[in-house]
C-alpha positions in Angstrom: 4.7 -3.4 -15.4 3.4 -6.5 -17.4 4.2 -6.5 -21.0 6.1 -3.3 -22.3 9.9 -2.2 -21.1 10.1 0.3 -19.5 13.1 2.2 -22.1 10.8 1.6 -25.0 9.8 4.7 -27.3 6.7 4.3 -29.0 5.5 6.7 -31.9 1.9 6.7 -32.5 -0.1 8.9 -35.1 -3.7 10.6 -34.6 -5.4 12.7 -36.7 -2.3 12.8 -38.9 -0.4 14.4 -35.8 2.9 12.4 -34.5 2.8 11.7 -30.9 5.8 10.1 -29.2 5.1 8.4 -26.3 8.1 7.8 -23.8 7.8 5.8 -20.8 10.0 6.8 -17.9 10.8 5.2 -14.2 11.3 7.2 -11.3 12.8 9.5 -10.7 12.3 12.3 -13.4 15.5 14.7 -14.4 14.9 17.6 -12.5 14.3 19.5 -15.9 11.4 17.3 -17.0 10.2 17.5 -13.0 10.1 21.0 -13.9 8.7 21.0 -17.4 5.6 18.6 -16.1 5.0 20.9 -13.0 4.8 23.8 -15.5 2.3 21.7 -17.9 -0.1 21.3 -14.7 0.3 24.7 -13.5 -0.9 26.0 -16.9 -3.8 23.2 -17.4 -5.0 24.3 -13.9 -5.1 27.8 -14.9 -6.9 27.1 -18.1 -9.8 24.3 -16.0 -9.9 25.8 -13.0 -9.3 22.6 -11.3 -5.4 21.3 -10.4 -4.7 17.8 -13.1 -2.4 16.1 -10.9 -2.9 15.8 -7.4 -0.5 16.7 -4.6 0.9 12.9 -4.6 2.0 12.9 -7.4 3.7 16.3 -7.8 5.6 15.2 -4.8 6.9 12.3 -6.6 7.9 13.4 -9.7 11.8 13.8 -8.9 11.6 11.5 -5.4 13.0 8.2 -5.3 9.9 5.9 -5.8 11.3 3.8 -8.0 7.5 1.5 -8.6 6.4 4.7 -10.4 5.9 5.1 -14.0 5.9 8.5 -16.0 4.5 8.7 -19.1 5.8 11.7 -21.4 3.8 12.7 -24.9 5.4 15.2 -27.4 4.4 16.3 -30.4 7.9 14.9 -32.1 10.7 14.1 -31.1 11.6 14.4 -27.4 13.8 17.3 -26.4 13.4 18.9 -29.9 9.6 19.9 -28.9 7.8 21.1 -26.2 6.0 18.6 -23.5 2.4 17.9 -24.4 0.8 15.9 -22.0 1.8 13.5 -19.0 0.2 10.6 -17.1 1.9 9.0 -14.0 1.2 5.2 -12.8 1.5 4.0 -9.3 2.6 0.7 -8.5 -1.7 0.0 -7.1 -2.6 1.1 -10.6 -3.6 4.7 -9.6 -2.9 7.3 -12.2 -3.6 10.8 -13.1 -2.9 12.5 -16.6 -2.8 15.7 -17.9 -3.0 17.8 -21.6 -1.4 20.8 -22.5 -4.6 23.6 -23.4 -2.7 23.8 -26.7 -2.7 20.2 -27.6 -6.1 18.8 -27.0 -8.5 17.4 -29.1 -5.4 16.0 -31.2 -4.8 12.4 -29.7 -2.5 13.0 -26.9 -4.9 12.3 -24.5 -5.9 9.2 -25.8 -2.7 8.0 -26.8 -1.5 9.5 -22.7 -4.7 6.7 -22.0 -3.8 3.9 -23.9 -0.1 3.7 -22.7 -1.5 3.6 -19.3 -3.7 1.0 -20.4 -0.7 -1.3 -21.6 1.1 -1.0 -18.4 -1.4 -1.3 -16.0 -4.0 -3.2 -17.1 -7.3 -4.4 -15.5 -5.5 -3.2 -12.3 -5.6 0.2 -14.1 -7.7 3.0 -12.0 -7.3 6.4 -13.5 -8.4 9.9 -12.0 -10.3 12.7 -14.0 -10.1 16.1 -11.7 -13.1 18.3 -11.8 -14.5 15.6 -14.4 -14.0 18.2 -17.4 -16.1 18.0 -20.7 -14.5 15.2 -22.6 -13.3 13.0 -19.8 -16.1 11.0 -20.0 -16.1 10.3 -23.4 -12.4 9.7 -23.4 -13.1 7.0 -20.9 -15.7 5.5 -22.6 -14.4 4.9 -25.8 -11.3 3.0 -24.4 -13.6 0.8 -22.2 -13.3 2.3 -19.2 -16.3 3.7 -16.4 -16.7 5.5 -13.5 -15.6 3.0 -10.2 -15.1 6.0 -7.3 -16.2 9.1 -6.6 -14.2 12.0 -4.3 -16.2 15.2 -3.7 -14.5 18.9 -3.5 -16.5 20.4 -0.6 -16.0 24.2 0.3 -17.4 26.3 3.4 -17.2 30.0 3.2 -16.6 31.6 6.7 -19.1 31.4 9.3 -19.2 31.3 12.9 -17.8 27.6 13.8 -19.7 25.7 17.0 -17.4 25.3 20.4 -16.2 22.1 19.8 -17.0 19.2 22.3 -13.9 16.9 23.5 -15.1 13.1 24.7 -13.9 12.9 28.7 -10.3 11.6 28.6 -9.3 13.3 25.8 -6.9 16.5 25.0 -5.8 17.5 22.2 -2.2 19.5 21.4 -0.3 20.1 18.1 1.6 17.6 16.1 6.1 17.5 17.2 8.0 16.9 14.1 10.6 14.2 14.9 8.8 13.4 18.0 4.9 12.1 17.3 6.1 10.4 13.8 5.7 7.4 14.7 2.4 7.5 16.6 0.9 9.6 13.9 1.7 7.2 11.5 0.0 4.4 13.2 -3.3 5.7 14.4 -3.8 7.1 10.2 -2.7 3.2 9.2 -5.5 2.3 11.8 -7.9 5.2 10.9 -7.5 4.6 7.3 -7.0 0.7 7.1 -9.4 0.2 4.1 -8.5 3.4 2.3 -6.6 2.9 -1.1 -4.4 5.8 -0.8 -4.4 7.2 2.7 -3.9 4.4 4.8 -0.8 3.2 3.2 1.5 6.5 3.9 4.9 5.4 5.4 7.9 7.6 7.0 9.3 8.8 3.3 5.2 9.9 2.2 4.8 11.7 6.0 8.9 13.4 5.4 8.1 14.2 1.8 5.1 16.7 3.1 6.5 17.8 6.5 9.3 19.5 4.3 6.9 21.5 1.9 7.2 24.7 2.5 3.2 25.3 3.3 4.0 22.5 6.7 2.6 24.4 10.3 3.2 22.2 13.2 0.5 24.9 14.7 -2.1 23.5 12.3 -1.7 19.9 12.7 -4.0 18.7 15.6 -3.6 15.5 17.8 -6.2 14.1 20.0 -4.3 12.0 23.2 -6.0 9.7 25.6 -5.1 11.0 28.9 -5.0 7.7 30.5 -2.8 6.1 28.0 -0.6 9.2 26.5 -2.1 7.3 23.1 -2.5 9.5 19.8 -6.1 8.5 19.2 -7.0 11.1 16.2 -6.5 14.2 14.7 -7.0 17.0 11.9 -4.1 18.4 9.6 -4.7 21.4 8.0 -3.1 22.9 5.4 -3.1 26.5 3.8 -2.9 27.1 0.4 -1.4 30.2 -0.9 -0.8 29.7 -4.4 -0.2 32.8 -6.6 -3.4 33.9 -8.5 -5.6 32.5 -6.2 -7.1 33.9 -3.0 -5.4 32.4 0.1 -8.0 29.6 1.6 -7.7 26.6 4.5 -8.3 22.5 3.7 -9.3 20.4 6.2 -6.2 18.1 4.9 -7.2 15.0 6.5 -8.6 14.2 10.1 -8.4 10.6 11.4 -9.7 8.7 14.5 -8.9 5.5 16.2 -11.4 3.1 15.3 -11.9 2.3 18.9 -12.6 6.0 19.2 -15.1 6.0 16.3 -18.5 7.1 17.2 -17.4 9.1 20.4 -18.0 12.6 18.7 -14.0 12.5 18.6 -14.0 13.3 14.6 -16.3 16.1 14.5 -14.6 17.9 18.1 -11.2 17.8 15.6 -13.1 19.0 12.3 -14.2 21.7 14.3 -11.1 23.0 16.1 -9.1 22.6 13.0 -11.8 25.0 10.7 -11.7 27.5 14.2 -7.8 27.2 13.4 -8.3 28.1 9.8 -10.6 31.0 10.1 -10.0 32.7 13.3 -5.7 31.9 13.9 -5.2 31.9 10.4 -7.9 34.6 9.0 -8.7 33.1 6.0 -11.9 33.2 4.1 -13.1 29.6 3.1 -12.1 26.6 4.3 -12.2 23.4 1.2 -12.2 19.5 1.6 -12.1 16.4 -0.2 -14.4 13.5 0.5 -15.0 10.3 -0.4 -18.7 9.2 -2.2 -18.4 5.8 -0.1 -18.0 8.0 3.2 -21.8 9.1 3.7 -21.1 10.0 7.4 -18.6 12.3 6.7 -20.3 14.0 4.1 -23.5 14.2 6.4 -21.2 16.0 9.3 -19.5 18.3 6.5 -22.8 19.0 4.4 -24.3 20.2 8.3 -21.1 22.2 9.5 -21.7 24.2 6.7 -19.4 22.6 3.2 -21.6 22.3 -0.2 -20.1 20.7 -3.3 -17.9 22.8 -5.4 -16.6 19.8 -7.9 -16.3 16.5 -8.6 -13.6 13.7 -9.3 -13.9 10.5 -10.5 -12.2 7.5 -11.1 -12.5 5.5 -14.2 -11.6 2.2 -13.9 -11.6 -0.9 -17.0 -15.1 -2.5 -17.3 -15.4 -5.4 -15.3 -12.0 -5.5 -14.8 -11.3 -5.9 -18.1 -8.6 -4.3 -20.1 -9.5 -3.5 -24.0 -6.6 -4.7 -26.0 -4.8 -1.3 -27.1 -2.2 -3.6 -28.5 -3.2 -2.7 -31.8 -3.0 0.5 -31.7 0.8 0.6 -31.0 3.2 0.7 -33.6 6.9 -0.4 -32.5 
């Protein structure tokens, strides 16, 4: 990361509070993995919305070594308890996260400007659920909104037969077996997507062994003519404690030659029929991007409204504010 090393400790002071700021490569000790999962599992049950997204959790103790953790306490490390967190990818994507207890006291701008110093104009940060305060935050450190990804949710309701293009079947995803196909048709599907499209073998292993993995929910559209994986839909259930058990339309793909044939909608459909009817469950949630106005046309008429909003702030222009001053070494 341009301009800071990476085993520097910087100690910054807001509203007469002591922050130290630690920047850490990948991968965390399994104790601070633990310590940061615990810090987002309580911010999402103050919010109501999850601070770090699944990507991230997943590489907190992985070997990825691009990655950069950020770790605030309120004094020194070890000696007091974890206040806030940001992670930086090596694309400049990052998430970060306050403890309830600790807001309104610096750490999130101090969290901000670290992230600032080593990523710089390339910087691209995500606010989940867009909370009171995240804008403002932004905005004061030079920073506005560049993306948009809509939470969409769909109570259940009777879901429409769906209709396969001819040619086509569809038949559930073989660990070990489809990797490599699957992997190319969502490189195709997604070839202009920041996040998505880029998945390799370790991103597509580190999910397939999460406990909530069903080979039964993960759907693969083949060209009978070819044997070709041409799309598909992976669902995933959530069953997190406190919560009400619910479906996600995880992500569904198609071929761009396939594009336009009615292929994506056919798979939306049988994966949501999955969901409610194999699976039972209540509602079935999304996430979509504000760019992606066909999708969210299909999704707003099988049924999905918004439930929240995320956004990602990015520096103006391109521009990075100099935070340099604010760092005291």
């Amino acid at each position: 990361m341009p301009g800071q090393c990476l085993d520097d400790e910087l100690d910054r002071t807001f509203y007469g509070i002591e922050v130290t700021l630690e920047a850490v490569p990948s991968p965390l000790p399994p104790a601070t993995a633990a310590a940061v999962t615990e810090l987002a599992r309580s911010a999402a049950h103050s919010d109501g919305v999850n601070p770090l997204s699944e990507h991230t959790l997943l590489h907190l103790d992985g070997e990825h070594p691009d990655d950069v953790h950020v770790l605030a306490y309120a004094g020194d490390p070890g000696a007091s308890d974890l206040a806030g967190y940001a992670a930086l990818g090596p694309d400049g994507s990052a998430e970060l996260v306050v403890s309830p207890q600790y807001r309104r006291q610096g750490f999130g701008t101090s969290l901000l400007r670290m992230l600032l110093d080593h990523g710089g104009s390339r910087l691209r940060v995500w606010a989940h659920g867009r909370l009171p305060g995240a804008d403002e935050l932004a905005g004061r450190l030079g920073l506005e909104v560049a993306r948009e990804l809509y939470f969409l949710r769909r109570p259940s309701a009777p879901v429409p037969a769906a209709v396969w293009p001819t040619g086509i079947s569809v038949r559930t995803f073989v660990p070990g077996e489809d990797d490599a196909a699957w992997l190319a048709v969502n490189s195709a599907a997604f070839a202009h997507h920041p996040e998505q499209g880029s998945w390799d073998q370790s991103d597509l292993n580190d999910r397939l062994q999460q406990p909530w993995f069903d080979p039964a929910g993960f759907f693969l559209a083949v060209d009978d003519a070819s044997g070709e994986v041409v799309g598909f839909h992976w669902t995933k259930v959530h069953e997190d404690e406190g919560e009400s058990p619910h479906g996600e339309v995880y992500v569904v793909g198609v071929a761009p030659a396939y594009q336009g044939t009615g292929l994506g909608k056919a798979l939306t459909l049988e994966g949501i029929r999955h969901l409610q009817e194999d699976r039972g469950l209540d509602s079935v949630v999304l996430y979509v991007d504000g760019t992606n106005t066909a999708a969210h046309a299909l999704y707003t008429k099988l049924g999905f409204e918004t439930a929240s909003l995320d956004v990602q702030f990015a520096p103006v222009n391109g521009l990075a504010p100099d935070s340099s001053p604010h760092i005291a070494s």
